[in-house]
N, C-alpha and C positions, 0 to 999 in steps of 0.2 A: 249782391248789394254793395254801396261804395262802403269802405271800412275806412275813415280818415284817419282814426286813432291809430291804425296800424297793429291792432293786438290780435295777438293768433290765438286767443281764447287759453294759452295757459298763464298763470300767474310766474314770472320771473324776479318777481323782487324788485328791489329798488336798483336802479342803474345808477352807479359812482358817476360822480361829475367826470366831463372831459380830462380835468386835470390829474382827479384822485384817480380817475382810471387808467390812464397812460402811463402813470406813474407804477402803481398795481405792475402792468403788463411788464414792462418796463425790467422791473424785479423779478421777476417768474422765467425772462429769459438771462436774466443776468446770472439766477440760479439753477440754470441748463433745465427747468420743471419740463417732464410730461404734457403733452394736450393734456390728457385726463389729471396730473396732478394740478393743473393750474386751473381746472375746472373745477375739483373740490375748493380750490383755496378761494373761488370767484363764488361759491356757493355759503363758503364761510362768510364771506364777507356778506353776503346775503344778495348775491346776484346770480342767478341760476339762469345758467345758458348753457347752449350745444356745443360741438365741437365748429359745427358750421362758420354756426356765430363768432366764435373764437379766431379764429382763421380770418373769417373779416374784419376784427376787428384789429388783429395782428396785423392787417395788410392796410387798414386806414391808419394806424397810428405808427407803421415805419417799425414796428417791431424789432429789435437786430435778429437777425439767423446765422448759423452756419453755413447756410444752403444762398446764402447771398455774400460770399467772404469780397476781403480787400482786396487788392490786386496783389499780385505772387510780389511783389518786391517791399510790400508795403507791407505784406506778413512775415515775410522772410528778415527783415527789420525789426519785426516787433520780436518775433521768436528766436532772434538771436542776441536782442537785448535781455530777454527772458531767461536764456542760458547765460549768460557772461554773467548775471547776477546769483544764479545760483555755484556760488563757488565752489561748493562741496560738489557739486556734481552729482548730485542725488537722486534729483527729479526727471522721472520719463514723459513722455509724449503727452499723456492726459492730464498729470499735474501742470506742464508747461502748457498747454491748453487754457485749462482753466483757469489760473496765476494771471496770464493775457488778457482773458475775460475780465476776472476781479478787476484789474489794479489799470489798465489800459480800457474798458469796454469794450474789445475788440474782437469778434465772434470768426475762428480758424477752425476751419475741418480738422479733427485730428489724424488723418491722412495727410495732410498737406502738414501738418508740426512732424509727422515720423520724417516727412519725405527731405526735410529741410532740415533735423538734426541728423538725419543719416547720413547726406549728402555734407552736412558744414562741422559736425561733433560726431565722427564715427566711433569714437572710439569709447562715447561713452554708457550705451549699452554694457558692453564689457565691463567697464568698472565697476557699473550697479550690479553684474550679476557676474561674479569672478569666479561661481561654480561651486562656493563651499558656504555652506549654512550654518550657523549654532543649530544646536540640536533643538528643536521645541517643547512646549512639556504637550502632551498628547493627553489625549477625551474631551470630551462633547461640554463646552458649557450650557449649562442649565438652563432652558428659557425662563424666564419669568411672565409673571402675572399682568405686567404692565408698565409703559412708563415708570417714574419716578417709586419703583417700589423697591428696585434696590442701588444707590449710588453710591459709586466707586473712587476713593481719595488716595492721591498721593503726591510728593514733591518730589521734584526733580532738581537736580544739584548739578548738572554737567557746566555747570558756567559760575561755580564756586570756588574758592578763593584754592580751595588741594586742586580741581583741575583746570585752571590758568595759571596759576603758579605766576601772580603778580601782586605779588602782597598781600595785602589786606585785603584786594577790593573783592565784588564775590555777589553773582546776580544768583537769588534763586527762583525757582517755579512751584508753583502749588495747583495743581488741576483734581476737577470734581466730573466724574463720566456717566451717564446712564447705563445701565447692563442692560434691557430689554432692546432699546431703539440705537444703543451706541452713538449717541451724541454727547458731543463734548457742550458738558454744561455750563464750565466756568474755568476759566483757566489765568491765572495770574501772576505777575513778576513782582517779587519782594525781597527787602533786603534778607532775612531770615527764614526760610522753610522747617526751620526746628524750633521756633520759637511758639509756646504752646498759645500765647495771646494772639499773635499772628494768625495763627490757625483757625482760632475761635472767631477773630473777628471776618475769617473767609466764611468759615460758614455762614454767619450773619450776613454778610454784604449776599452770600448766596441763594438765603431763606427769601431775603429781603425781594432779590431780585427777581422770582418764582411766586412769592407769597405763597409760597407752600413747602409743606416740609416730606421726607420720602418715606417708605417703613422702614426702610435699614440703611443705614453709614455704615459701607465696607472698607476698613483701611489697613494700613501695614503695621504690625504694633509698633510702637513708639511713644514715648513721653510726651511729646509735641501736638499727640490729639487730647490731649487732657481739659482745656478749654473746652472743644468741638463737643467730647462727650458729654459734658454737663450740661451746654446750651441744649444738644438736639436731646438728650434723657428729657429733660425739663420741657420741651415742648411737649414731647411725646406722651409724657405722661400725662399733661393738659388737654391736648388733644386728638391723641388715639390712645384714650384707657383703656380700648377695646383689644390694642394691641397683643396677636397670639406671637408675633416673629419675635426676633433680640432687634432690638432699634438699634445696636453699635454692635458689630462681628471685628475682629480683628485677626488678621490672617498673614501667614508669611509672603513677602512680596511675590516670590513664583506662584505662590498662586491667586494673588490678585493682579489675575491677568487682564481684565479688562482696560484697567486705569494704567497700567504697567504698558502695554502692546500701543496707547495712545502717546507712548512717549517715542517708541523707533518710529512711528510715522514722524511726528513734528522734527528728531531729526535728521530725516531724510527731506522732510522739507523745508526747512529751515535752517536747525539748527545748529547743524553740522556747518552749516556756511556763516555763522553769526561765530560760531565759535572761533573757526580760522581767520575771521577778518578781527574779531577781538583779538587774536592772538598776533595781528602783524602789530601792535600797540609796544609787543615787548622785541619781536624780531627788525623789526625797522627804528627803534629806538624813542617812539613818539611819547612811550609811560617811562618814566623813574621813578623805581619801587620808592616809597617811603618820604617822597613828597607829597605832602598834606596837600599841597593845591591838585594836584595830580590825582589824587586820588577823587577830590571832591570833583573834580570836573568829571572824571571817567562818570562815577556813581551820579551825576546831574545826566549826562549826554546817552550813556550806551542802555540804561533801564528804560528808556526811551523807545529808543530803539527795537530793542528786544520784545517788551509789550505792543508794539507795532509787528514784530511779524510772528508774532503769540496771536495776536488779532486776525490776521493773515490765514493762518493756521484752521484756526476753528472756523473761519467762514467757509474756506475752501474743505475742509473734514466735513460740516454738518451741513453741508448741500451735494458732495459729492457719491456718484451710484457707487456701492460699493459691489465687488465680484461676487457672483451669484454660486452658494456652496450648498450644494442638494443636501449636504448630508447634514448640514447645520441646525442646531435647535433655535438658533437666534433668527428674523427676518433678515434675507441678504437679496442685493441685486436692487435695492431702492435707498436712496439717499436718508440720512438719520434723521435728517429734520422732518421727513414725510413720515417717517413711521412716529418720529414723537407729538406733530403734528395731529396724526390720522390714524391712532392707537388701534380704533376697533375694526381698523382696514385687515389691518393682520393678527385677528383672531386677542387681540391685548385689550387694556383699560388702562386710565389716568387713576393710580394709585395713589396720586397724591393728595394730602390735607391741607385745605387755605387755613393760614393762620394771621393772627391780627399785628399789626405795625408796632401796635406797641410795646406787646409782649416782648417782642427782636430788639428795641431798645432799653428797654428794663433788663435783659441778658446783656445787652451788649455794656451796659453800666459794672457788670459783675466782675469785668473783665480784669485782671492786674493793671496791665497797661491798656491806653488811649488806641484807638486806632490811626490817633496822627502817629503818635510815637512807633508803631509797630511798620508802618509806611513810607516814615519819613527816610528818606535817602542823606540828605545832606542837612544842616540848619538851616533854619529860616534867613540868616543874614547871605549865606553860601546863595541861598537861593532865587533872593532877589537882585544879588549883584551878577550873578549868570542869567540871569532873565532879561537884565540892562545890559549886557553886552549881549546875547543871543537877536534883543531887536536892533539891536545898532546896525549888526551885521548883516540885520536883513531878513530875520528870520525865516532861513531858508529851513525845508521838510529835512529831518533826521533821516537818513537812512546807514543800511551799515558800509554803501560804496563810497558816503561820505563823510561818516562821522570820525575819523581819525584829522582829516582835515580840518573840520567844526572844532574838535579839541585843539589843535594847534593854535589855530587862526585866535578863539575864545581866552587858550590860556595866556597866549602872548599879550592881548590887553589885559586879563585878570593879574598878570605878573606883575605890570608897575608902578 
């Protein structure tokens, strides 16, 4: 019989308009997904199809692949722009890969990135693996129960005022990690990483940005969570009375490994290379310690900067597969965001508690200081008047192969 409708008697859901669906696809190869991860994610969305299907639809809508790459000169160009940006010299084939993807859309075999940094940077293999290791601390971390039931906090300091050693000025980081799916939840650049309102108000921007709170906050002790503790106590107690765990553990940094191990990735990806190119500021002459405008410009320009390849960072960590470790308790060999994503794919559950908007605002009222104040980089007056030269000039993208320039160019009209 003719069937015009065209249905094959199963129900598929609602098919995404052309646009939302191209769009969809779009994403799924941008984040290197599985046929079958991108199948859950099309099923989430509430459109349930084959593999078949997928494949055609990948092939009507121009899909990008690896298995359709650019011409050898046209990659060989991108991938060695890829490298000259990584100055530290840090990143191997799959992160230079991927980096290409993100920030270019540009889909490279990663055979053909080995074949073109071995032939054009041989030498940098070697550097990344020079033969000698820190010692690591050894045994099996713990699986947990599920997503958001136990997260991992801490701040990083490598780009503070004792290690650039240029006066006052002084970027820090504060990130928040999952233990079960190892995705980086929240990762931020602020003027102060020891400042206890600071902290409090990360966690809130972080509750906020989840609507949901975890069983446990694991951090390094310090005075600095002293805020944090009382906002998440205070949920907790609201809304898991039920709670048998300790909602806040504090632990020596070696062994808050989790959130500790997510900072030699960032930098070996980053920010080993933000550091040295901050540090040409003081070897080529571009900063003078203990000029006020100097300062204000640096703290306007390179927090910028740095939060952009912080951003960087976590998008390429929480879509990338991570190495498959037989002997591990944690899920390995699939990307964080699929296992936080797809909890009871591997044997886990969504631990976490929705909690309500307002409550996070009434904490966040508790606070000593404001979250402008805890945020704020320069004054308000600093920072309209660098916002009026920044568009003058065109407002060209921050990055860190340009921003000693940006400060020159900036401060020479802020000077007179």
């Amino acid at each position: 019989m003719p069937n015009p409708s065209g249905s094959n008697g199963q129900d598929n859901g609602v098919c995404p308009s052309d646009e939302q669906l191209r769009k969809l696809l779009y994403d799924y190869a941008h984040r290197n997904l599985s046929l079958r991860e991108r199948l859950n994610y099309l099923a989430k969305e509430g459109y349930t199809i084959g593999r078949t299907k997928l494949k055609k639809l990948n092939r009507q809508y121009a899909v990008p692949t690896v298995r359709k790459p650019p011409p050898l000169p046209v990659a060989t160009t991108a991938i060695s722009t890829a490298v000259a940006g990584d100055i530290g010299g840090r990143n191997g084939p799959s992160t230079i890969q991927q980096t290409i993807r993100q920030t270019k859309n540009v889909f490279i075999p990663r055979d053909t990135v080995w074949k073109v940094m071995k032939a054009n940077f041989p030498h940098g293999a070697e550097s990344r693996f020079p033969g000698k290791h820190t010692k690591r601390l050894r045994g099996h971390l713990a699986i947990g129960s599920g997503v958001f039931q136990e997260v991992h906090c801490d701040g990083h300091e490598k780009l503070n005022s004792k290690a650039l050693r240029l006066g006052s000025i002084s970027i820090d980081m504060y990130g928040m990690r999952c233990h079960s799916s190892g995705k980086v939840l929240h990762d931020i650049v602020v003027p102060n990483a020891r400042c206890s309102s600071t902290i409090g108000h990360i966690y809130l921007d972080f509750v906020t940005k989840y609507r949901m709170i975890c069983e446990q906050l694991t951090v390094d002790g310090g005075s600095e969570t002293g805020e944090m503790f009382a906002c998440h106590t205070a949920l907790t107690q609201k809304y898991r009375p039920q709670n048998t765990v300790a909602a806040f553990v504090a632990l020596p940094s070696t062994m808050n490994v989790i959130i500790e191990g997510s900072w030699n990735h960032w930098l070996r990806f980053r920010g080993t290379t933000l550091r040295q190119a901050i540090e040409l500021g003081r070897s080529q002459g571009y900063f003078a310690i203990g000029n006020q405008l100097h300062i204000d410009l640096f703290h306007w320009i390179w927090p910028k900067i740095v939060q952009a390849g912080v951003d960087e960072f976590v998008e390429y960590w929480n879509n990338h597969k991570t190495r498959i470790q037989k002997k591990s308790n944690l899920p390995s060999g699939v990307a964080p965001n699929i296992i936080f994503d797809f909890p009871a794919t591997y044997g886990l559950r969504n631990c976490g508690t929705p909690v309500e908007l307002q409550d996070i605002e009434a904490l966040r009222l508790t606070i000593p200081q404001s979250r402008a104040e805890c945020f704020r980089w320069v004054s308000n007056e600093f920072d309209v008047a660098a916002q009026g030269v920044y568009v003058q000039l065109g407002s060209p993208e921050l990055t860190h192969t340009n921003g000693w320039q940006m400060f020159v160019d900036m401060a020479a009209v802020l000077g007179q």
